[in-house]
GUDODO-353442 format. One record per residue (C-alpha): x, y, z; residue number from 0. Coordinates in steps of 0.2 Angstrom, whole numbers, plus 5000, padded with zeros to 4 digits. Layout:
BEGIN
[atom [X,Y,Z],NUM]
...
This chain:
BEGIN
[atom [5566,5684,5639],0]
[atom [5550,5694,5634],1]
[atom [5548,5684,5617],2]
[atom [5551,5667,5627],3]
[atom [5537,5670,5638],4]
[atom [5526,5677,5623],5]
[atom [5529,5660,5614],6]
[atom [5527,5652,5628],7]
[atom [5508,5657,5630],8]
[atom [5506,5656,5613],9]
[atom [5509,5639,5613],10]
[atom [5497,5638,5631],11]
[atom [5483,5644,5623],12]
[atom [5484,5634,5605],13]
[atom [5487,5618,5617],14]
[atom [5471,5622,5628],15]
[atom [5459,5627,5612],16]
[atom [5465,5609,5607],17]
[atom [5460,5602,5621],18]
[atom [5445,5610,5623],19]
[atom [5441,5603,5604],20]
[atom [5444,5589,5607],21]
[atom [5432,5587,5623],22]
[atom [5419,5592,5611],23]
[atom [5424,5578,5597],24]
[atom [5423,5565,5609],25]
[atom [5407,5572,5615],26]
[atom [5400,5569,5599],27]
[atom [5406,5552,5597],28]
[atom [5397,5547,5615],29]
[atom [5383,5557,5609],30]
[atom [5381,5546,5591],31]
[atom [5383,5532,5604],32]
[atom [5370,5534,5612],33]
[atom [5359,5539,5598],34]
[atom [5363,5522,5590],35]
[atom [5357,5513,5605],36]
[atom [5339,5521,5606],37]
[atom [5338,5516,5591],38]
[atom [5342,5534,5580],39]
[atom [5356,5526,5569],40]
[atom [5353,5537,5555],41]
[atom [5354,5552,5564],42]
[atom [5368,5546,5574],43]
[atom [5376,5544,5555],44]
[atom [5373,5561,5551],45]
[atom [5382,5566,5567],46]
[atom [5397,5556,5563],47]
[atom [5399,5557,5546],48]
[atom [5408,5574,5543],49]
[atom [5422,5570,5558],50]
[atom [5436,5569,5548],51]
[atom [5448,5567,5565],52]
[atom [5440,5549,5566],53]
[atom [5449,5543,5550],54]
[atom [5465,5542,5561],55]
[atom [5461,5529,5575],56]
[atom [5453,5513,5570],57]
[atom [5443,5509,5586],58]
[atom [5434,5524,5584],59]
[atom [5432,5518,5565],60]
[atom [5425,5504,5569],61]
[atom [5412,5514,5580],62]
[atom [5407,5524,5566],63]
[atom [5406,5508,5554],64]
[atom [5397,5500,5566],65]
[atom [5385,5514,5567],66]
[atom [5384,5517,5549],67]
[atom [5379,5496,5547],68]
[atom [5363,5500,5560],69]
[atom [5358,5514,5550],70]
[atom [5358,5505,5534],71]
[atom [5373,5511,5526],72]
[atom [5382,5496,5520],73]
[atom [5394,5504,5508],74]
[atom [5399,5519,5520],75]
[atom [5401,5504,5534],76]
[atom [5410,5492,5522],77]
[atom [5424,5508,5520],78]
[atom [5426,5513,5539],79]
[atom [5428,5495,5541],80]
[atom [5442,5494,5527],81]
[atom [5450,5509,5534],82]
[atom [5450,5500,5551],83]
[atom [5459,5489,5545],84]
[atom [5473,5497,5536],85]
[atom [5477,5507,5551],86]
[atom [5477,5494,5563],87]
[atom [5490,5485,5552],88]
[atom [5478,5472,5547],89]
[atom [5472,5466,5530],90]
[atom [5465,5477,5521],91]
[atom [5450,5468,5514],92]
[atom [5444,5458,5532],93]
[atom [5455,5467,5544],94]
[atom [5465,5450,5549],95]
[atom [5481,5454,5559],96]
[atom [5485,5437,5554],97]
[atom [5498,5430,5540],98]
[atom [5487,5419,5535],99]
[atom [5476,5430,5526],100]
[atom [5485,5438,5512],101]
[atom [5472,5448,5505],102]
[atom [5463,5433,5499],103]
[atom [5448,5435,5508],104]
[atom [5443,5448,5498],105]
């Protein structure tokens, strides 16, 4: 019973330090956001360009693509873009959920 309740607060604490990390990664994202709409794209980049957790999730993907596209950096943009894409299910030169695609758009 004693090492049920150990691993049971082992697992509490490593469930709440994610938690709490990930309230500080979405924070940044918001935070690059906003950067991106005064008008601080590069910075904003910078932020957002050593977040590997946002290879994952295509929406934010395409936040980060779209940032990277205001701040000038076409090629970095045209990858998160491609990613998007992929993850979404999607073609992945355009990011067309259609059939009618089949990768020649590329």
């Amino acid at each position: 019973m004693k090492k049920m309740k150990r691993i049971f607060l082992c697992l509490s604490v490593l469930f709440a330090s994610q938690l709490l990390t990930g309230q500080d990664y979405y924070h940044e994202v918001l935070k690059a956001v906003s950067l991106a709409g005064r008008g601080e794209a590069p910075a904003a980049a910078a932020l957002l360009a050593d977040m590997p957790e946002l290879n994952s999730d295509a929406g934010l993907l395409l936040v980060r693509g779209d940032i990277y596209l205001k701040a000038g950096m076409v090629r970095e943009a045209k990858s998160d873009f491609m990613k998007a894409g992929t993850e979404s299910g999607g073609c992945s030169s355009c990011g067309s959920k259609s059939s009618g695609c089949g990768g020649s758009c590329g």
